[in-house]
C-alpha positions as CSV (number, residue, x, y, z in Angstrom):
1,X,-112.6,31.3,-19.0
2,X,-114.7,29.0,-16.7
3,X,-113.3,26.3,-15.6
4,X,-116.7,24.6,-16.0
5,X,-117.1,25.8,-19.5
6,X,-113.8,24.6,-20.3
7,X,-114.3,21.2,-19.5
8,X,-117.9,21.2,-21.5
9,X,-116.3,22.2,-24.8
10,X,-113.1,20.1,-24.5
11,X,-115.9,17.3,-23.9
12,X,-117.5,18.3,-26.9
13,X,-114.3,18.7,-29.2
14,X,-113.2,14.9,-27.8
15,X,-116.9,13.7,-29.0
16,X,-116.3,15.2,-32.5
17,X,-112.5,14.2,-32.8
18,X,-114.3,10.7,-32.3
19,X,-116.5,10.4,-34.7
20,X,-113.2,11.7,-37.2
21,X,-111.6,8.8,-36.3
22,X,-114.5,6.3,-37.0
23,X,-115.2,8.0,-40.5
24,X,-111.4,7.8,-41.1
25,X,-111.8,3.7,-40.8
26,X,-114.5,3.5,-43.9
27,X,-111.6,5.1,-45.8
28,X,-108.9,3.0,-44.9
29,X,-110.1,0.3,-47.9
30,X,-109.2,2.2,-50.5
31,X,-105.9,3.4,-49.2
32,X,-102.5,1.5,-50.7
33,X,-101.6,0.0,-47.5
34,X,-100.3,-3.3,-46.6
35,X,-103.2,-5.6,-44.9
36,X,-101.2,-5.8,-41.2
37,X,-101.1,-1.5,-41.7
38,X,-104.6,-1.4,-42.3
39,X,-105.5,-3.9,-39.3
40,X,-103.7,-2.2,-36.9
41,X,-104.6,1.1,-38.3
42,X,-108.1,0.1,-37.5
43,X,-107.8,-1.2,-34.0
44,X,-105.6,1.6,-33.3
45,X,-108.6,4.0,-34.4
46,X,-111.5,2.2,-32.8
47,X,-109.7,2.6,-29.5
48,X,-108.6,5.9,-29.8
49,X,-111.9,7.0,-31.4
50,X,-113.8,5.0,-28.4
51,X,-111.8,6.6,-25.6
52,X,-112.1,9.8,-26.8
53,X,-115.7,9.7,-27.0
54,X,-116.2,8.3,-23.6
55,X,-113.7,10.8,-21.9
56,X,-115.8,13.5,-23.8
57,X,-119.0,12.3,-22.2
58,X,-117.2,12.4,-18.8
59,X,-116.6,15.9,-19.1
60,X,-119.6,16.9,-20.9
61,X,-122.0,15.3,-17.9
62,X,-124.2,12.7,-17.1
63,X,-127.1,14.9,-17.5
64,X,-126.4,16.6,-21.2
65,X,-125.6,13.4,-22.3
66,X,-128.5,11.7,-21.1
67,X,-130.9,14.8,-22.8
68,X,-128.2,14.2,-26.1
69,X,-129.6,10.3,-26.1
70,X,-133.2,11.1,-25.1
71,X,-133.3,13.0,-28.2
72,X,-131.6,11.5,-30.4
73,X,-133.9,8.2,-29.6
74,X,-136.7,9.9,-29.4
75,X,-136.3,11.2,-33.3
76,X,-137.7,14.8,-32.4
77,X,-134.6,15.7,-34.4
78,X,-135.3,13.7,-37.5
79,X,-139.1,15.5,-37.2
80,X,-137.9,18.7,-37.1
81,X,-135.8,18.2,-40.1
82,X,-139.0,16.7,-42.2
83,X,-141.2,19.7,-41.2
84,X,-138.3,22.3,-42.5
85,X,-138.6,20.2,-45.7
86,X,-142.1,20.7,-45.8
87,X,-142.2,24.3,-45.2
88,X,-139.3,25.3,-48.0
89,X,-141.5,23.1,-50.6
């Protein structure tokens, strides 16, 4: 494989393998854990779940990352979605 290609979907696993660990901290409330667990639990997960994210971008590029925000801000996905709502109805 590409060495290029590598390093886009290893930057795209580490972006996903974030957004795991942030979802994995709304749960932490309702596990049977002693308050000091959870608290370092949760630092321990916003760190790792932060520097996986921003390693991922790294490899991903400035520029796909930059297109990634442009639409995400700009909402053309959230449009997209309401016309294929319209269309099955």
């Amino acid at each position: 494989m590409d060495k290029k290609k590598l390093k886009f979907r290893l930057g795209i696993i580490l972006i996903s393998v974030s957004v795991v660990f942030f979802l994995i901290i709304f749960a932490l409330p309702f596990v049977s854990m002693d308050l000091k667990v959870k608290v370092a639990l949760t630092t321990t997960l916003v760190v790792i779940g932060e520097v996986s994210f921003w390693v991922g971008t790294l490899l991903i590029g400035k520029e796909v990352y930059k297109k990634f925000m442009a639409k995400l801000k700009s909402g053309e996905w959230l449009e997209k979605k309401k016309e294929d709502e319209n269309t099955k109805s």
